[in-house]
Every structure is written in structure tokens, then in C-alpha cells.
N, CA, C and O atoms as a Tripos MOL2 file, in Angstrom:
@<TRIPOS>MOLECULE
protein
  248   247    62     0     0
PROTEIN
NO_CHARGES

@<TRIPOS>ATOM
      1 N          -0.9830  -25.7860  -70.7210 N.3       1 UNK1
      2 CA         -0.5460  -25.2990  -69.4480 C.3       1 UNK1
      3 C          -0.5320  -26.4370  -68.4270 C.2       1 UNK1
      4 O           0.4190  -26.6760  -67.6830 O.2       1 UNK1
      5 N          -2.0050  -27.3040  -68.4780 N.am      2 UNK2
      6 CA         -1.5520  -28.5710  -67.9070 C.3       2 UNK2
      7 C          -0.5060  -29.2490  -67.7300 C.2       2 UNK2
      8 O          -0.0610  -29.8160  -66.7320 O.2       2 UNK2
      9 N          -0.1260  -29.1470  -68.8170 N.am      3 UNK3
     10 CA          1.2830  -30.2870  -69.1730 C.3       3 UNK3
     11 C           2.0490  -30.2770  -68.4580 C.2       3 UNK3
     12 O           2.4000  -31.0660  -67.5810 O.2       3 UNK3
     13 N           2.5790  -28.7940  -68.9830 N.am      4 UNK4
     14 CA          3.8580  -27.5850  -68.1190 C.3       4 UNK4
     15 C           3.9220  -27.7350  -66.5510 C.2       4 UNK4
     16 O           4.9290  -27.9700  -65.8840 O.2       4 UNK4
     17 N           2.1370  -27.4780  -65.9370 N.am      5 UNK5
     18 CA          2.6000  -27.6830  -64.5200 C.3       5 UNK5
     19 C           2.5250  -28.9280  -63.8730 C.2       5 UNK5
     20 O           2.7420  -28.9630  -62.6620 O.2       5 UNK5
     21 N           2.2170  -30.0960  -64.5710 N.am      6 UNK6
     22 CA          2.6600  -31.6090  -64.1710 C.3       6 UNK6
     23 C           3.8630  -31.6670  -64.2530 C.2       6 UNK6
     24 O           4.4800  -32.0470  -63.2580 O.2       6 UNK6
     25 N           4.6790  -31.2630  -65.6270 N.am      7 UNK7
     26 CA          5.8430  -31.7520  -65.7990 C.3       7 UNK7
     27 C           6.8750  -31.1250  -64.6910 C.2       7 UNK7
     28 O           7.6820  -31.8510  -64.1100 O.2       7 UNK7
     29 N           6.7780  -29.6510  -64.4350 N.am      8 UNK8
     30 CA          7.3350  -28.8930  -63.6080 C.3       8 UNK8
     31 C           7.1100  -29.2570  -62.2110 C.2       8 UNK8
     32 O           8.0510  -29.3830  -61.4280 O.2       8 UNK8
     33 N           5.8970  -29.4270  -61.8780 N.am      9 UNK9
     34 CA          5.2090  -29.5730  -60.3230 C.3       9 UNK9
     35 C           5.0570  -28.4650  -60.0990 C.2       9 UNK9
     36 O           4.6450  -28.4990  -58.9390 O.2       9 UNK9
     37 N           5.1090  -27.0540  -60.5040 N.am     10 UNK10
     38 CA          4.7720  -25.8540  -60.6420 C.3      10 UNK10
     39 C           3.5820  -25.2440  -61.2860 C.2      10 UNK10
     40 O           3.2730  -25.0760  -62.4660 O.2      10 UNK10
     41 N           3.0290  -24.9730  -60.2050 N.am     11 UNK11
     42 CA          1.3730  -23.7470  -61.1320 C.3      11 UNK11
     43 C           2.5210  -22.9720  -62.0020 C.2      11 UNK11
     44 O           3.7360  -22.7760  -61.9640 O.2      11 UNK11
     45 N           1.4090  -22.6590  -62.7960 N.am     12 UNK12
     46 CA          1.1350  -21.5230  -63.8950 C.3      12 UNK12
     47 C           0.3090  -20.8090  -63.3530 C.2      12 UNK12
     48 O          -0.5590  -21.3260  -62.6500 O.2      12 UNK12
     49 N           0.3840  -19.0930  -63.5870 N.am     13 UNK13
     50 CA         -0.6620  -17.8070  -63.7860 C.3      13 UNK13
     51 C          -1.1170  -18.0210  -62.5170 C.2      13 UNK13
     52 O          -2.2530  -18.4550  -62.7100 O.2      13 UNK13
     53 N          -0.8530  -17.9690  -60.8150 N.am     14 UNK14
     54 CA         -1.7130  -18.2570  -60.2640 C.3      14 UNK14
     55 C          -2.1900  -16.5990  -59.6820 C.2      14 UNK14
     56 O          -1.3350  -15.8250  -59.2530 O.2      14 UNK14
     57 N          -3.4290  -16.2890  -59.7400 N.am     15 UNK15
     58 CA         -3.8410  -14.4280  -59.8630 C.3      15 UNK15
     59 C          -3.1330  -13.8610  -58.5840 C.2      15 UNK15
     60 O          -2.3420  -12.9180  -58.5670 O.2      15 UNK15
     61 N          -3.6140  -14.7050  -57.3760 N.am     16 UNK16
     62 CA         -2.8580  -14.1130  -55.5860 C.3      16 UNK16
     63 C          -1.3470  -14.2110  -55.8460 C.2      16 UNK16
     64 O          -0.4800  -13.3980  -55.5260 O.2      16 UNK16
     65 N          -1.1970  -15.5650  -56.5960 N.am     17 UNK17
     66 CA          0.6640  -15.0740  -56.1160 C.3      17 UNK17
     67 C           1.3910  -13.5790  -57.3560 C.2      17 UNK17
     68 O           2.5010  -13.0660  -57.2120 O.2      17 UNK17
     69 N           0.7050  -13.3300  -58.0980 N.am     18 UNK18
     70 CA          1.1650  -12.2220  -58.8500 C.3      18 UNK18
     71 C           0.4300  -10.7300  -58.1720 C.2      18 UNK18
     72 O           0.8530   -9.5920  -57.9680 O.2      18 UNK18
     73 N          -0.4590  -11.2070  -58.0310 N.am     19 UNK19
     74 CA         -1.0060   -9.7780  -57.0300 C.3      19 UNK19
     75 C           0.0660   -9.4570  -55.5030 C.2      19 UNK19
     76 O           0.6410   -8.4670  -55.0490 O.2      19 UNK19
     77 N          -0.0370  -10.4500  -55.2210 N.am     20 UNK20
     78 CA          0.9960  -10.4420  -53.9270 C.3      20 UNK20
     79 C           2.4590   -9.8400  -54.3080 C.2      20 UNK20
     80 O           3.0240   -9.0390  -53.5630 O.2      20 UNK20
     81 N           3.0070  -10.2790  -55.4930 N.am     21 UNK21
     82 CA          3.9260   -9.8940  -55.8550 C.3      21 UNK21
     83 C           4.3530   -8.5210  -56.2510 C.2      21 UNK21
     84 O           5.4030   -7.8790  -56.2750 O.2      21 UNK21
     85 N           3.0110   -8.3270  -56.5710 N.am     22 UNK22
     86 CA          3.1180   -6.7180  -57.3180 C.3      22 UNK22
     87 C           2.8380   -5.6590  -56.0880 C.2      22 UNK22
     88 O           3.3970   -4.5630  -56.1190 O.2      22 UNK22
     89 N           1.9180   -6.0270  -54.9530 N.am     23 UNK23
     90 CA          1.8920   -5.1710  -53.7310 C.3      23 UNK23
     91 C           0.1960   -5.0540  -53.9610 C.2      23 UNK23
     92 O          -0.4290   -4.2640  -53.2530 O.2      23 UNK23
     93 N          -0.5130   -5.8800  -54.9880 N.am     24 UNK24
     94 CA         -1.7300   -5.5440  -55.0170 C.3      24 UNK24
     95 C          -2.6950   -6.1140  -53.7100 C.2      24 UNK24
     96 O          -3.7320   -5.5120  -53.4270 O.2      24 UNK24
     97 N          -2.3430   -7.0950  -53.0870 N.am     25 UNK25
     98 CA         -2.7180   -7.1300  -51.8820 C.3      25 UNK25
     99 C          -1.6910   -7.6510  -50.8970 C.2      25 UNK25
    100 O          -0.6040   -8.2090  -51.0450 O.2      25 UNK25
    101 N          -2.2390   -7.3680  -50.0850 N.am     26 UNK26
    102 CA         -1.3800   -7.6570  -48.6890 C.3      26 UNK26
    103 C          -1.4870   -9.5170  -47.8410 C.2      26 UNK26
    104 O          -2.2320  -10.4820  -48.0070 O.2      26 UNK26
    105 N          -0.7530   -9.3330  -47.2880 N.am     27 UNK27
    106 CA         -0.2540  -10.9370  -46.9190 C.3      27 UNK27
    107 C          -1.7810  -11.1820  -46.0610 C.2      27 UNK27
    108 O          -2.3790  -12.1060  -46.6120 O.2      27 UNK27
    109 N          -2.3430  -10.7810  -45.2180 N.am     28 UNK28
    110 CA         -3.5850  -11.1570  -44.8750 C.3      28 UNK28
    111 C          -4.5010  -11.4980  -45.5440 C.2      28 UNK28
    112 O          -5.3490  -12.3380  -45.2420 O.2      28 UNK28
    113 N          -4.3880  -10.5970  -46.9670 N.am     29 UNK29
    114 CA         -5.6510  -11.0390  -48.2200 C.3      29 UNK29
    115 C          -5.2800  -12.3260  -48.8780 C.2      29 UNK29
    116 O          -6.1990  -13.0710  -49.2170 O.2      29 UNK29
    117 N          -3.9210  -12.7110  -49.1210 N.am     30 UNK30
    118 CA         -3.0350  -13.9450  -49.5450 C.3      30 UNK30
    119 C          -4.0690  -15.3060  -48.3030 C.2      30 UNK30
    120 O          -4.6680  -16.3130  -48.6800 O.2      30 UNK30
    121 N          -3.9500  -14.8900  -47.1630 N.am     31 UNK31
    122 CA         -4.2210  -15.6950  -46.1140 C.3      31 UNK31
    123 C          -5.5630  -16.5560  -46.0230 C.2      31 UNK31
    124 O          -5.9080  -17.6770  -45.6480 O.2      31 UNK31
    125 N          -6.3590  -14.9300  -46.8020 N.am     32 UNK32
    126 CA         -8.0370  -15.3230  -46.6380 C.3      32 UNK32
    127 C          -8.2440  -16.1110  -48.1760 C.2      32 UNK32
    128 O          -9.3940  -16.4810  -48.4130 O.2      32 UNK32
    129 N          -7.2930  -16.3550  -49.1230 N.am     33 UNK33
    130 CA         -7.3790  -16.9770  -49.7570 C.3      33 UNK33
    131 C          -6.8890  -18.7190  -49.8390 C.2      33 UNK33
    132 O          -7.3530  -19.6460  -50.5030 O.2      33 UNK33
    133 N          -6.0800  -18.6760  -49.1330 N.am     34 UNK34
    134 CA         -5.3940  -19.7590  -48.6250 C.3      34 UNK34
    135 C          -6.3470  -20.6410  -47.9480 C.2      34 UNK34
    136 O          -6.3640  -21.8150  -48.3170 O.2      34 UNK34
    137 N          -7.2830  -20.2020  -46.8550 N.am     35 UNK35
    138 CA         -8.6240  -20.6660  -46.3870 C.3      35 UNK35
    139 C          -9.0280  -21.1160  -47.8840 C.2      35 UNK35
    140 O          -8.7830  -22.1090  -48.5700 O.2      35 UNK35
    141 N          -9.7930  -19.8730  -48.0810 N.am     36 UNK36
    142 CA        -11.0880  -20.3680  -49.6100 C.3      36 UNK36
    143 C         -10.5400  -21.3180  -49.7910 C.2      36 UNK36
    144 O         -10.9730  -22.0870  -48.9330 O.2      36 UNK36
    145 N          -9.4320  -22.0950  -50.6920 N.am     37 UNK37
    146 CA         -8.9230  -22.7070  -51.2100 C.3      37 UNK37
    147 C          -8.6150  -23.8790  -50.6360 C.2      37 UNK37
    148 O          -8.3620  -24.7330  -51.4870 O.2      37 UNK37
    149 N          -8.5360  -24.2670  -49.5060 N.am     38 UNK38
    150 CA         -8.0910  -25.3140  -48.0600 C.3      38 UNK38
    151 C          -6.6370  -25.9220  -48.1180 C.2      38 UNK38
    152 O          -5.5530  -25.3500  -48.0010 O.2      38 UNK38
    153 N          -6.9020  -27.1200  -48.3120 N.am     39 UNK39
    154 CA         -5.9680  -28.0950  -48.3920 C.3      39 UNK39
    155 C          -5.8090  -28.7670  -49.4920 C.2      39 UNK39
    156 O          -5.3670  -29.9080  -49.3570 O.2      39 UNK39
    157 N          -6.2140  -28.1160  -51.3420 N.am     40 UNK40
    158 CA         -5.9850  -28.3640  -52.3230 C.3      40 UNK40
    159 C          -4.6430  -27.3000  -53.0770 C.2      40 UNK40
    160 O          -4.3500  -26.1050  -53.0540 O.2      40 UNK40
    161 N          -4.1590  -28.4270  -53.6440 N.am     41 UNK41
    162 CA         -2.7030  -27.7000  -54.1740 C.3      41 UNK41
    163 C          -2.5760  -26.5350  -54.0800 C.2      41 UNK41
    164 O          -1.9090  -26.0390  -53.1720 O.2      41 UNK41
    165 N          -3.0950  -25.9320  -54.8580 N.am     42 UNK42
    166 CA         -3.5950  -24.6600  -55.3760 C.3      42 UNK42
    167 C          -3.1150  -23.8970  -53.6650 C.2      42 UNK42
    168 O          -2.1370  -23.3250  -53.1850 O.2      42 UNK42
    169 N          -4.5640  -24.3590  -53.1930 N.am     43 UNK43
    170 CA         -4.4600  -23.7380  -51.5360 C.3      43 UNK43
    171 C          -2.5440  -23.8140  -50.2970 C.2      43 UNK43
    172 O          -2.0330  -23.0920  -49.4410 O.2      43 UNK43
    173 N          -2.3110  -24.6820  -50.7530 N.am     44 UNK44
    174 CA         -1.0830  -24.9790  -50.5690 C.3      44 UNK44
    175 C           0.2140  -24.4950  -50.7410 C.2      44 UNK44
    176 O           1.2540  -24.3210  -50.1070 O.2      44 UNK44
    177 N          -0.2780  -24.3440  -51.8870 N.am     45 UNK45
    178 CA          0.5960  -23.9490  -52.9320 C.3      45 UNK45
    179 C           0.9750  -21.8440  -52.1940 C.2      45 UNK45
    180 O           2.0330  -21.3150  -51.8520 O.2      45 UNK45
    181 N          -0.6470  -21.2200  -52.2560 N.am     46 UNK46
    182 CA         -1.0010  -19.8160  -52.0520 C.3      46 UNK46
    183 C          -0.0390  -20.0330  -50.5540 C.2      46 UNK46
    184 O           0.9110  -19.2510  -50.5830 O.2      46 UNK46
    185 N          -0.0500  -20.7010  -49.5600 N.am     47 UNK47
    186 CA         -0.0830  -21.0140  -47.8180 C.3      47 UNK47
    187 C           1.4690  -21.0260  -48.1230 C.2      47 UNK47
    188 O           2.0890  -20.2670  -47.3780 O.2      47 UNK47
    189 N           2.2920  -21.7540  -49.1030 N.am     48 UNK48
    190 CA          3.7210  -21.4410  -49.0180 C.3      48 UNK48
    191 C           3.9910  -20.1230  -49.1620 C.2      48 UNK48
    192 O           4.7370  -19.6320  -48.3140 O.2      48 UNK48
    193 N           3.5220  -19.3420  -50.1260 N.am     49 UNK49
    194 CA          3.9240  -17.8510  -50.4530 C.3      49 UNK49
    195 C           3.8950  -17.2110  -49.4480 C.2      49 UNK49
    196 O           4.8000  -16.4200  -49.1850 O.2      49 UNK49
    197 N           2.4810  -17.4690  -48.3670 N.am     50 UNK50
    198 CA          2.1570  -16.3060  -47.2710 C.3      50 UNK50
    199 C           3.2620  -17.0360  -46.2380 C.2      50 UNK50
    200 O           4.0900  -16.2120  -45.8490 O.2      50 UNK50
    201 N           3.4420  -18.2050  -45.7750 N.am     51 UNK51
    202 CA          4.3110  -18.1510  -45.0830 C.3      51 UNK51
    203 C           5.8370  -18.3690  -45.3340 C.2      51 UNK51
    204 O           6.5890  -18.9270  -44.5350 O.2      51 UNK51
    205 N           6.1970  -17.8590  -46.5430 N.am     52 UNK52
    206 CA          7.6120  -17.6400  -47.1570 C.3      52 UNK52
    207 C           8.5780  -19.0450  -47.2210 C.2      52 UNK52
    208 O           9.7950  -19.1650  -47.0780 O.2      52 UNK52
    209 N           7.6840  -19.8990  -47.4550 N.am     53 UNK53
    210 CA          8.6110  -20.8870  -47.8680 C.3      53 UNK53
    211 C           8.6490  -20.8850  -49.9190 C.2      53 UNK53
    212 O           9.3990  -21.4930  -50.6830 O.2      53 UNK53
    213 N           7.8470  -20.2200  -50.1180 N.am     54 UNK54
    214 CA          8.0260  -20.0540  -51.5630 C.3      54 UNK54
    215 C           8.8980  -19.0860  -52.0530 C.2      54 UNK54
    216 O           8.5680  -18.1110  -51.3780 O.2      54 UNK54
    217 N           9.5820  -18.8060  -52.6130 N.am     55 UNK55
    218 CA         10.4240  -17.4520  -53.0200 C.3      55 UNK55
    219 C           9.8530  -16.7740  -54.1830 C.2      55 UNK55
    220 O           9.7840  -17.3930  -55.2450 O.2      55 UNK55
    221 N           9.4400  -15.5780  -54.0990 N.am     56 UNK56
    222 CA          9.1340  -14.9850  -55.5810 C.3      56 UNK56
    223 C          10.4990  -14.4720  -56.1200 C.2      56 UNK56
    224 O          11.4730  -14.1500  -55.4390 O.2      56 UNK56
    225 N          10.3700  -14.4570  -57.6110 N.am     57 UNK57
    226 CA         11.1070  -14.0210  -58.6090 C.3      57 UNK57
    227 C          11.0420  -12.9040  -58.9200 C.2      57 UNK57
    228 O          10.1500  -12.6220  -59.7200 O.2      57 UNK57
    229 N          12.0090  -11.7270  -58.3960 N.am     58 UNK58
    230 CA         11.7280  -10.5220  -58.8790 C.3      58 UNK58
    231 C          11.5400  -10.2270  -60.7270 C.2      58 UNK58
    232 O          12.1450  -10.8190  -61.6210 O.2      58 UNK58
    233 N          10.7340   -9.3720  -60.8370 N.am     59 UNK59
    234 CA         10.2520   -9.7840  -62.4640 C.3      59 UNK59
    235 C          11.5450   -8.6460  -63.0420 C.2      59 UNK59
    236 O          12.0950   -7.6210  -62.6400 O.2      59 UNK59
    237 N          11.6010   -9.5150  -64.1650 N.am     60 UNK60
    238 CA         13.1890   -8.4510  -64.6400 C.3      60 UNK60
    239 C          12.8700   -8.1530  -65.9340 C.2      60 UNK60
    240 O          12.3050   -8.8200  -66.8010 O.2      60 UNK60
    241 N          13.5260   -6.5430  -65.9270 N.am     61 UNK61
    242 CA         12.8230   -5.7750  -67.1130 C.3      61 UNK61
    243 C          13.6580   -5.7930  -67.9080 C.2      61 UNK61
    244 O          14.7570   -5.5030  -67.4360 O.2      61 UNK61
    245 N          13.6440   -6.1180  -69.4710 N.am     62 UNK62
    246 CA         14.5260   -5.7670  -70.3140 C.3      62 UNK62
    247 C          15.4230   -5.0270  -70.9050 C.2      62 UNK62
    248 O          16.0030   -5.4420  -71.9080 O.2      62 UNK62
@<TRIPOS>BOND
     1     1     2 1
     2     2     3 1
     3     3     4 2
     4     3     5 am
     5     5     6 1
     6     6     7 1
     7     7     8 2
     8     7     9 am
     9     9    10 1
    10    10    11 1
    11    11    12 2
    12    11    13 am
    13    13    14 1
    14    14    15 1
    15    15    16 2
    16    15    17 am
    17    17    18 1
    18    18    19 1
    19    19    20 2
    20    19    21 am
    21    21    22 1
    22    22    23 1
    23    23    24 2
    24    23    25 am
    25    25    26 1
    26    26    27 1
    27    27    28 2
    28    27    29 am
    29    29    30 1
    30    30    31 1
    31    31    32 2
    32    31    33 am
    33    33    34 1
    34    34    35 1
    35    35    36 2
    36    35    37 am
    37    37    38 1
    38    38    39 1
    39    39    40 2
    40    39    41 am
    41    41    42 1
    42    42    43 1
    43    43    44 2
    44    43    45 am
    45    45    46 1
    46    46    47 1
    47    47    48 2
    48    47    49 am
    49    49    50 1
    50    50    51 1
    51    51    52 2
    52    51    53 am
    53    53    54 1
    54    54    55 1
    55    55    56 2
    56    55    57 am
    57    57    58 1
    58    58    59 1
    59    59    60 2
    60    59    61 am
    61    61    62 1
    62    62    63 1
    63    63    64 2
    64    63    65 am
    65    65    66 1
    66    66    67 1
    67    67    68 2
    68    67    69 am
    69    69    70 1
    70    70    71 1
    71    71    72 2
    72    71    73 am
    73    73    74 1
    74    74    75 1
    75    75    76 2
    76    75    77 am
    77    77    78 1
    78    78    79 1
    79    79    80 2
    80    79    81 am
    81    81    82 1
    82    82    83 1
    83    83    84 2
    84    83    85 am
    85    85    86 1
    86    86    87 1
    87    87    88 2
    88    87    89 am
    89    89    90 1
    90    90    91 1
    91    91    92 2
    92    91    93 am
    93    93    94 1
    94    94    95 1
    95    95    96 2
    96    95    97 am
    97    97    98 1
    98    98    99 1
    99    99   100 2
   100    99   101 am
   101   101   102 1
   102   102   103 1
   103   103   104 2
   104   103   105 am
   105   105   106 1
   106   106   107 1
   107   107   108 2
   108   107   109 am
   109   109   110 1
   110   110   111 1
   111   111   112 2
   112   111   113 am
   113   113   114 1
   114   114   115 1
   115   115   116 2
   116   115   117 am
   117   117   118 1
   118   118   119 1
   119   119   120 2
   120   119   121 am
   121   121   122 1
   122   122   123 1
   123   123   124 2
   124   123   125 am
   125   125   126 1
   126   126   127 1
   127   127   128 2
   128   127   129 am
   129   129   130 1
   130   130   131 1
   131   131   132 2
   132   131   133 am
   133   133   134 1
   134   134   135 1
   135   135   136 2
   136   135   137 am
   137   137   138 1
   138   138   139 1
   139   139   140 2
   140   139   141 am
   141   141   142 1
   142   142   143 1
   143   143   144 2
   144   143   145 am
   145   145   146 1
   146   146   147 1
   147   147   148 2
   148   147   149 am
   149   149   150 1
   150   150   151 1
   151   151   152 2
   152   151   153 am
   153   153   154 1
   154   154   155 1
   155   155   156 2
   156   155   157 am
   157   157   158 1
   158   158   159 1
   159   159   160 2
   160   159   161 am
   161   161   162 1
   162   162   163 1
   163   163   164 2
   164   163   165 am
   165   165   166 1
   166   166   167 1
   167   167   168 2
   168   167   169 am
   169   169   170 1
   170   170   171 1
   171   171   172 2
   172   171   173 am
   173   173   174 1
   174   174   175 1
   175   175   176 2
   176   175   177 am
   177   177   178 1
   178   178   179 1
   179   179   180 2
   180   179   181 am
   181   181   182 1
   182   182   183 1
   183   183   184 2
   184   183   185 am
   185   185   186 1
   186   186   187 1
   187   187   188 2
   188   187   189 am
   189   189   190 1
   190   190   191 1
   191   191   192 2
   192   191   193 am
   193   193   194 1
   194   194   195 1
   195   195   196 2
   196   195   197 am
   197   197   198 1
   198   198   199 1
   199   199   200 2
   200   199   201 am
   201   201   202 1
   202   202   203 1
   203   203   204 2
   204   203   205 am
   205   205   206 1
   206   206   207 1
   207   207   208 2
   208   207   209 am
   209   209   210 1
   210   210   211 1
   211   211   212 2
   212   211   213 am
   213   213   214 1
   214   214   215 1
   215   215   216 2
   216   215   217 am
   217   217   218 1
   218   218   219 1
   219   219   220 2
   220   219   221 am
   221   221   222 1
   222   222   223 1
   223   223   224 2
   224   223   225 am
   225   225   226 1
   226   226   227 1
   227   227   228 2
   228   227   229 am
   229   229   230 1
   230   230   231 1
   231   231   232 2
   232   231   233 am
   233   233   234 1
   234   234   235 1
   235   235   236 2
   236   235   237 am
   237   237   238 1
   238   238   239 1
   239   239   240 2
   240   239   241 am
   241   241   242 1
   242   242   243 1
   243   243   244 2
   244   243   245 am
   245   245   246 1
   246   246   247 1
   247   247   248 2
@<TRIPOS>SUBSTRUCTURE
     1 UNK1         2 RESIDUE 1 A UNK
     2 UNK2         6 RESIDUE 1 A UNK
     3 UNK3        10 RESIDUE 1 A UNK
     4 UNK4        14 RESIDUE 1 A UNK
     5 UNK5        18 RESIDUE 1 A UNK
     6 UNK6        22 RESIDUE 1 A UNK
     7 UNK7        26 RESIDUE 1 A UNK
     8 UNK8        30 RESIDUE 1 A UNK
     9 UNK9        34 RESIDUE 1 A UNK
    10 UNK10       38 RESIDUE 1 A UNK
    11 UNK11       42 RESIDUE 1 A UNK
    12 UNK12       46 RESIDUE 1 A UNK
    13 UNK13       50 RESIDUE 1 A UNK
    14 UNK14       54 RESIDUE 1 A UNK
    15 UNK15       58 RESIDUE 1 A UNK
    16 UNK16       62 RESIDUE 1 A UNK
    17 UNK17       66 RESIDUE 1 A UNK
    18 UNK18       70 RESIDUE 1 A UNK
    19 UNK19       74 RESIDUE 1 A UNK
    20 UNK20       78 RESIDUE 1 A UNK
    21 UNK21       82 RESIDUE 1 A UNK
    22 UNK22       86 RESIDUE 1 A UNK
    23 UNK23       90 RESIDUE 1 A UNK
    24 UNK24       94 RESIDUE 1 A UNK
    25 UNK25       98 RESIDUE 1 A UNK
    26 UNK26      102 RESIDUE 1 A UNK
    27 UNK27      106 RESIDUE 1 A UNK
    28 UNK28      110 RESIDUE 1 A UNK
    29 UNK29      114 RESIDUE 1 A UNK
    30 UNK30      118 RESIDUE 1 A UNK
    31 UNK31      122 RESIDUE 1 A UNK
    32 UNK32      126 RESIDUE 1 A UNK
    33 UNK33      130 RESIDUE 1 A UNK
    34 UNK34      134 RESIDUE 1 A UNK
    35 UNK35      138 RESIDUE 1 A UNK
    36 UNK36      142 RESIDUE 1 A UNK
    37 UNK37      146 RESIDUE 1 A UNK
    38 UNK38      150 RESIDUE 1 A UNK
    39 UNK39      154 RESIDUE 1 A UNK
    40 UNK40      158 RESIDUE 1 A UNK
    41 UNK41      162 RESIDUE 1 A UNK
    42 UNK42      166 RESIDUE 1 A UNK
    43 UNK43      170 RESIDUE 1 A UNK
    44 UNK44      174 RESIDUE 1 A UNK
    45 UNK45      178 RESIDUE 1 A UNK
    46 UNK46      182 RESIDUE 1 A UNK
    47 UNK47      186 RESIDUE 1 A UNK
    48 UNK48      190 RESIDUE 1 A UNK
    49 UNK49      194 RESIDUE 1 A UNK
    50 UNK50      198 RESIDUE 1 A UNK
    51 UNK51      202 RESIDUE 1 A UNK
    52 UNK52      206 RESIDUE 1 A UNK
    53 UNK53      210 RESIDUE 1 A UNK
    54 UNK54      214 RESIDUE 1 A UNK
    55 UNK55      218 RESIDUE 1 A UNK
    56 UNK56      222 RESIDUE 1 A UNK
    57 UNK57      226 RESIDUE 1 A UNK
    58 UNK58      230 RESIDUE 1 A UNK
    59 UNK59      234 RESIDUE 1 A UNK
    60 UNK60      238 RESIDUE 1 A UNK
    61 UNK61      242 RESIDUE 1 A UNK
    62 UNK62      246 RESIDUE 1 A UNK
């Protein structure tokens, strides 16, 4: 999975951005995670989603 998200510059599996996605929590809970996390990728990474510079992928059913 390492590999994948060096090679990509893209996380893998990250739990808030699929919870967020699904409606399991709300953009404030996204927020208080974004803190925990600070100013490491990861944290960064969560801080694009809540403030919509990330786009989610609606998940498509077969």
C-alpha cells in the first residue's frame, strides 16, 4: 500500500474520508480530526476534503 500511495501521491483507506463519504459523520467531526492530525499529510490531506478542495468519487455499483 506504501508503494501505491508514493507512486500515486494519494492515501489509501483513509477511515474519515470514507466515513465522510458515506454520511457517517459530519463535516465538523472531519474538522476535529483534521486538528488531531495537524499539519501531517494525512492531516492535510483530511483539511482538503473538509474544505472541498478534494473531490470524492461517488462509489459506483455494479
Amino acid at each position: 500500500m506504501r508503494t501505491v500511495q508514493r507512486a500515486q501521491g494519494l492515501p489509501i483507506a483513509i477511515v474519515e474520508e470514507i466515513a465522510y463519504e458515506n454520511g457517517w459523520i459530519t463535516r465538523e467531526q472531519l474538522m476535529e480530526s483534521t486538528e488531531r492530525y495537524g499539519k501531517s499529510p494525512y492531516g492535510q490531506h483530511l483539511k482538503g476534503l473538509a474544505d472541498g478542495e478534494i473531490m470524492l468519487v461517488p462509489n459506483q455499483k455494479n
